[in-house]
N, C-alpha and C positions, 0 to 999 in steps of 0.2 A: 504494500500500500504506500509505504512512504516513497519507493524507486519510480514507481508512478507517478503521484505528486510531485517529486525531482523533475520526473521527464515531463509533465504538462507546464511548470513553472518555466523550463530551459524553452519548450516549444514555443510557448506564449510571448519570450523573450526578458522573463523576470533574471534579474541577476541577484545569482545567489552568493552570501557572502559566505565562504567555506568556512573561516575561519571559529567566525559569530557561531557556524551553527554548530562548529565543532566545541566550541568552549563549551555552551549549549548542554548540547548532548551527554559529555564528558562529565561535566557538575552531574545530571542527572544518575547517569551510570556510576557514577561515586556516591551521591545520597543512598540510591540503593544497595548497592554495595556492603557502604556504613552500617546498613540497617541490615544486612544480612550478617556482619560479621557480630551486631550485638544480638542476634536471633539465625544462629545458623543451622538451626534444624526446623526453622519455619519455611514450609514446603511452599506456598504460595509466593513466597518473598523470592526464593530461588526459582522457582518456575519466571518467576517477573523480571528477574534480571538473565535468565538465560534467553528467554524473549524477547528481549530487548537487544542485547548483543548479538541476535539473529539478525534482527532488522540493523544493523549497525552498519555489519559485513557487507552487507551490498551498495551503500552510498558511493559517489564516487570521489570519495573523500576519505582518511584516514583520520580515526577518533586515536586519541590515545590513550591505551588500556592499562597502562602499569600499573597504575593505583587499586585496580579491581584484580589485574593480576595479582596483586603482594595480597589481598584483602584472601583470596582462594588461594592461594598459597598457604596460607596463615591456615584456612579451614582444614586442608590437606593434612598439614601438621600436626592437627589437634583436633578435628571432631569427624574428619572423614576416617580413620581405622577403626572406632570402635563402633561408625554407621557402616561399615563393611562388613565387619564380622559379623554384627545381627542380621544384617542382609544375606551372609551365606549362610545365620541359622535361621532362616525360613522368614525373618519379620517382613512381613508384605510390605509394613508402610519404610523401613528401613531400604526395601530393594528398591522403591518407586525413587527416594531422597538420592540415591548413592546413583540411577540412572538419571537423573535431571542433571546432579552433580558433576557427571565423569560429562555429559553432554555440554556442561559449560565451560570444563576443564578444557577440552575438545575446542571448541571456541574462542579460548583463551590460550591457547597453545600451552596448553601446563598440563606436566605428566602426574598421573592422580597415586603414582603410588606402585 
């Protein structure tokens, strides 16, 4: 949706300011972030930010992601193994966290472990 609105704004002749939208976006993708790393087994929060970093990847522009990187890094270190383990002992809501999880890892180019 938003690679669309990109392309009717360039067609119509709107000029977009990368930078503005990058700052933008960036603040955003770090609020939630933030709020994932003080609620990191809230599944809704991580659905929202791997969502969003979905729709990032395709601009034609580059956001930059360090700060949400170090933020899932952080998770990696400290509350993705012991949501892995419940995940390989059967916890349903455990496997669904650790696959959104590794999907953002994925996204974020960061190995989960």
């Amino acid at each position: 949706r938003i690679q669309a609105l990109l392309e009717q704004a360039r067609g119509d002749g709107v000029a977009l300011d990368a930078a503005t939208l990058e700052f933008a976006l960036r603040g955003t993708l770090e609020r939630i972030a933030q709020r994932l790393l003080s609620a990191p087994t809230d599944l809704p929060l991580l659905q929202q930010l791997e969502a969003a970093l979905g729709l990032v990847r395709g601009l034609p522009f580059d956001v930059n992601v360090w700060e949400i990187q170090n933020v899932c890094y952080h998770i990696v270190k400290t509350v993705y193994p012991e949501l892995r383990i419940r995940a390989e002992q059967g916890d349903a809501d455990a496997r669904v966290w650790v696959a959104h999880f590794r999907s953002l890892c994925q996204k974020l180019s960061i190995r989960e472990g």
